[in-house]
Backbone bond lengths (Angstrom), bond angles and torsions (degrees), N, CA, C in turn:
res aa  C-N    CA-C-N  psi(-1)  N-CA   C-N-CA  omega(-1)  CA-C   N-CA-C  phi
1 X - - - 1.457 - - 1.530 111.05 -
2 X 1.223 117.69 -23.10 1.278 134.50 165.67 1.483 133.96 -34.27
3 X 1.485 89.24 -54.98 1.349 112.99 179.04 1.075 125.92 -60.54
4 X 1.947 99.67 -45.07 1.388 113.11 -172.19 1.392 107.65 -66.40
5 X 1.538 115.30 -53.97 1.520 107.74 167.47 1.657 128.12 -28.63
6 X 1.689 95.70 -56.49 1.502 75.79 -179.75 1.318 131.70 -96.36
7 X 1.943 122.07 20.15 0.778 127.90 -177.89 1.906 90.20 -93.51
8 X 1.197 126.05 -31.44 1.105 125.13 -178.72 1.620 114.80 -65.78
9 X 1.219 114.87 -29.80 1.607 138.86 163.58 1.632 114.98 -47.79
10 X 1.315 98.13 -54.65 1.299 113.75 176.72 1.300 116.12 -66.28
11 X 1.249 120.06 -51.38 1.699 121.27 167.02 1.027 109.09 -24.61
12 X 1.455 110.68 -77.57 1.174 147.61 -153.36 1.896 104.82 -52.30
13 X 1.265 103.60 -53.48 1.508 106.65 167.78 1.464 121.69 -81.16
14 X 1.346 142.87 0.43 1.167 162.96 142.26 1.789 100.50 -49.65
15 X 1.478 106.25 -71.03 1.522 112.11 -162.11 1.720 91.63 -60.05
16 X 1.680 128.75 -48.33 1.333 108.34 -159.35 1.419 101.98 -90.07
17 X 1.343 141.92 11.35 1.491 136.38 124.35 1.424 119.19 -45.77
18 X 1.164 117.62 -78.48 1.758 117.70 172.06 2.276 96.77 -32.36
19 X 0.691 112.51 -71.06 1.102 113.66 -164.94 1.828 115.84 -50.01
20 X 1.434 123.21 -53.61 1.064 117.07 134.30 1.321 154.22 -25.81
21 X 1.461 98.15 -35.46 1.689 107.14 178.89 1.601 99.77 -96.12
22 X 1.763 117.91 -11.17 1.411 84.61 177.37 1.767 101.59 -103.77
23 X 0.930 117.76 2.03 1.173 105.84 170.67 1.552 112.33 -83.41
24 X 0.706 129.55 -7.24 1.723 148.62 173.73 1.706 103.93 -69.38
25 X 1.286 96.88 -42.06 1.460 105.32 -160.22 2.200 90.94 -105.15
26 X 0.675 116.50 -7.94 1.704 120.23 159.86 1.524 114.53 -80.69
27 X 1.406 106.84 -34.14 1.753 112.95 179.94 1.527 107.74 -74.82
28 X 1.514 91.47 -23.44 1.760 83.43 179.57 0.965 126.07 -115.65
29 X 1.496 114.68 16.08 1.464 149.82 -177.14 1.568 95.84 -93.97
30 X 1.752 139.70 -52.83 0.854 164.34 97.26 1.584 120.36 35.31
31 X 1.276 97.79 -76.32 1.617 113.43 -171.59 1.986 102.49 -86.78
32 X 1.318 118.79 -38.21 1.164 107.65 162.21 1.744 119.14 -62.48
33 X 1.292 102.32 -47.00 1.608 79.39 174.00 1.864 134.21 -57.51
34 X 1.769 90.07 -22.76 1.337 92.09 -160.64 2.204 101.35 -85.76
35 X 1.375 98.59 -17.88 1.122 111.05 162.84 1.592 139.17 -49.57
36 X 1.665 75.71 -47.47 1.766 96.40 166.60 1.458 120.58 -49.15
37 X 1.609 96.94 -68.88 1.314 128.30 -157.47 1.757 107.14 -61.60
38 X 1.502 101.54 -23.34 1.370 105.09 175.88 1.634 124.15 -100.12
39 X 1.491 103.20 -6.42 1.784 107.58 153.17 1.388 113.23 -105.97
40 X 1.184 132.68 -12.82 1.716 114.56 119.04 1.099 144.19 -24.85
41 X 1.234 121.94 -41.12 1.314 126.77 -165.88 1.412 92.33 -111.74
42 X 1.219 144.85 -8.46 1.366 153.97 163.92 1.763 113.61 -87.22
43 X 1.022 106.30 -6.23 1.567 110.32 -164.94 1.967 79.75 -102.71
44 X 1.513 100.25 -58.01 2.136 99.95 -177.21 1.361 89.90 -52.33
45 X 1.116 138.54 -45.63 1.597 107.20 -151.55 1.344 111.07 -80.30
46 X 1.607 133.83 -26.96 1.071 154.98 177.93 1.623 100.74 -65.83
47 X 1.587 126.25 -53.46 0.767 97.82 164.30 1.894 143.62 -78.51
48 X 1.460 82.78 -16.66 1.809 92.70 156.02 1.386 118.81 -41.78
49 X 1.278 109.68 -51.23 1.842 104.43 -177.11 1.169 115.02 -74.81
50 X 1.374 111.07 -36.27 1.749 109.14 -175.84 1.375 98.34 -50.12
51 X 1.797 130.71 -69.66 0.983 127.18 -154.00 2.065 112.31 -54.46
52 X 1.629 98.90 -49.27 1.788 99.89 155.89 0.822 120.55 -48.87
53 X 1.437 154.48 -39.87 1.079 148.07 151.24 1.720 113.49 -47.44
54 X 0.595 131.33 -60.23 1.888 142.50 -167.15 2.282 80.89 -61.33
55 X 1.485 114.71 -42.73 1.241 88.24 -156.64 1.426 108.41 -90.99
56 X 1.572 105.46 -9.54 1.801 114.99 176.90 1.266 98.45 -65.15
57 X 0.959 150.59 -63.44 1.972 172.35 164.48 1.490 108.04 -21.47
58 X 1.589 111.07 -41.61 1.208 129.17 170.19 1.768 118.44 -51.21
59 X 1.404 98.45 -62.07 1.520 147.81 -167.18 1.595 89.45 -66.12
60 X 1.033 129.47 -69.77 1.641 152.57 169.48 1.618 98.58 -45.95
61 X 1.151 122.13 -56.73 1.218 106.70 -168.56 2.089 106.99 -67.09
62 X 1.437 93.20 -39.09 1.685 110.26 -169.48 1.765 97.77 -45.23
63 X 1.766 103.01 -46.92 1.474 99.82 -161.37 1.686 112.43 -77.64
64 X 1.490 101.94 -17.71 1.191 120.46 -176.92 1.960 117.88 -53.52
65 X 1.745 77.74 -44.87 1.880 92.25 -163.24 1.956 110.75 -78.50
66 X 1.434 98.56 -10.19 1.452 120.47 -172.26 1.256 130.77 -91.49
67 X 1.641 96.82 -11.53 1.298 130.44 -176.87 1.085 109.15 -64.72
């Protein structure tokens, strides 16, 4: 009867490993996406300015040549 206990023990700490490790692996399932999504959204804004920039320079040059 012994056995069964601690083979049932063992399950038991097996399953809340599996269970742990996948929630481990959801947090970082999680945090990579949200990682992404935010040097994405850092990559548009960066390129947002370049292009404001490229069109201020533009603008600058226009008033420049008129001068």
């Amino acid at each position: 009867m012994e056995h069964v206990l601690a083979n049932l023990a063992a399950d038991r700490q097996r399953q809340l490993l599996a269970v742990a490790e996948a929630e481990r692996d959801g947090h970082r399932a999680r945090r990579h996406s949200r990682v992404t999504r935010q040097a994405e959204r850092a990559d548009r804004r960066l390129a947002s300015h370049w292009d404001q920039a490229a069109r201020l320079r533009a603008h600058l040059r226009e008033l420049e040549s008129t001068s």
